[in-house]
C-alpha positions as CSV (number, residue, x, y, z in Angstrom):
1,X,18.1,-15.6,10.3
2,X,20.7,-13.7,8.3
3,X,20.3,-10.0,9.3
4,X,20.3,-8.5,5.9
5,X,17.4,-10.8,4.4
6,X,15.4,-8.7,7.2
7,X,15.5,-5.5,4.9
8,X,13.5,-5.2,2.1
9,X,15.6,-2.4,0.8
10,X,18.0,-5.6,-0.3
11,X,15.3,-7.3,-2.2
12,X,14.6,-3.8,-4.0
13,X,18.3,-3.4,-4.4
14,X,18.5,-6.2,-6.9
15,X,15.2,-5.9,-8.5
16,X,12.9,-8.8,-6.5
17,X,13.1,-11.6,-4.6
18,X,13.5,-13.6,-7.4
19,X,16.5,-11.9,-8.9
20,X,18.0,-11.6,-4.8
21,X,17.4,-15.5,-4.6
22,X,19.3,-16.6,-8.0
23,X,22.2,-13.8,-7.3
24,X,22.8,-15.3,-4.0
25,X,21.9,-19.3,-5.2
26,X,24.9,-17.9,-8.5
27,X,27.4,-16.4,-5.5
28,X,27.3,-19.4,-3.3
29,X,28.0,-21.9,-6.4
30,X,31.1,-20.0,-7.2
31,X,32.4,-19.6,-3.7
32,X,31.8,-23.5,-3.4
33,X,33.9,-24.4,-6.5
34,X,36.7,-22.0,-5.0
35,X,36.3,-18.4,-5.8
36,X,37.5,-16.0,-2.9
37,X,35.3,-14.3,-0.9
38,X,35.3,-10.0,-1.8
39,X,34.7,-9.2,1.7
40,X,37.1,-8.8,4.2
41,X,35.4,-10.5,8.0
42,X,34.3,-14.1,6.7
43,X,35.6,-16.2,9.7
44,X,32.6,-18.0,11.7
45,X,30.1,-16.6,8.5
46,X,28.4,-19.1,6.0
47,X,28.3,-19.2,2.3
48,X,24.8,-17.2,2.0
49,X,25.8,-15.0,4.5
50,X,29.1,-14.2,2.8
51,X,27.2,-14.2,-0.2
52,X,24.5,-11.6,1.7
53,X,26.8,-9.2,3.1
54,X,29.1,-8.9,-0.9
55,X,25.2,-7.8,-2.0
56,X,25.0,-5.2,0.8
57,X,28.4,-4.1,0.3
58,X,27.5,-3.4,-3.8
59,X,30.9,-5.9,-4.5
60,X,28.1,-8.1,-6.4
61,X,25.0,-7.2,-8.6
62,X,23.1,-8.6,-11.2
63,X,23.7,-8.7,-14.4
64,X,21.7,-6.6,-17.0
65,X,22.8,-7.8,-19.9
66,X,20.1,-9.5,-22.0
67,X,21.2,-12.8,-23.0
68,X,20.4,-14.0,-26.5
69,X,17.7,-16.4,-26.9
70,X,18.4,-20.2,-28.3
71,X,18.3,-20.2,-32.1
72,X,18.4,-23.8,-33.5
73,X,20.7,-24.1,-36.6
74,X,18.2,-25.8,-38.6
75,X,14.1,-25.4,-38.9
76,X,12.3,-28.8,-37.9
């Protein structure tokens, strides 16, 4: 098990487990389609725990901004 799931000072760091699980699901999508790493020690480490240890480090959070809700263009 990755080492920094075992704190729950992580999951109250982003705001729930919820918000942790989608931060880390959004993280490992963009390091799959080729975005560098912001941490420094990856070798022998996986996705999620690269993913992990950029939460710990505050190099990722999530993002507060309140998206705007779908408007269709015209009334059905």
């Amino acid at each position: 098990m990755i080492e920094g799931l075992k704190h729950f000072e992580l999951v109250e760091k982003v705001g729930g487990r919820f918000r942790l699980t989608a931060l880390i699901q959004r993280r490992m999508l963009e390091l799959m389609q080729g975005s560098r790493p912001l941490i420094d020690d990856t070798k022998g480490k996986t996705m999620i725990e690269i993913a992990v240890q950029e939460i710990i480090e505050d190099k990722i959070t999530v993002d507060e901004t309140p998206e705007k809700p779908f408007m269709p263009k015209h009334k059905i």
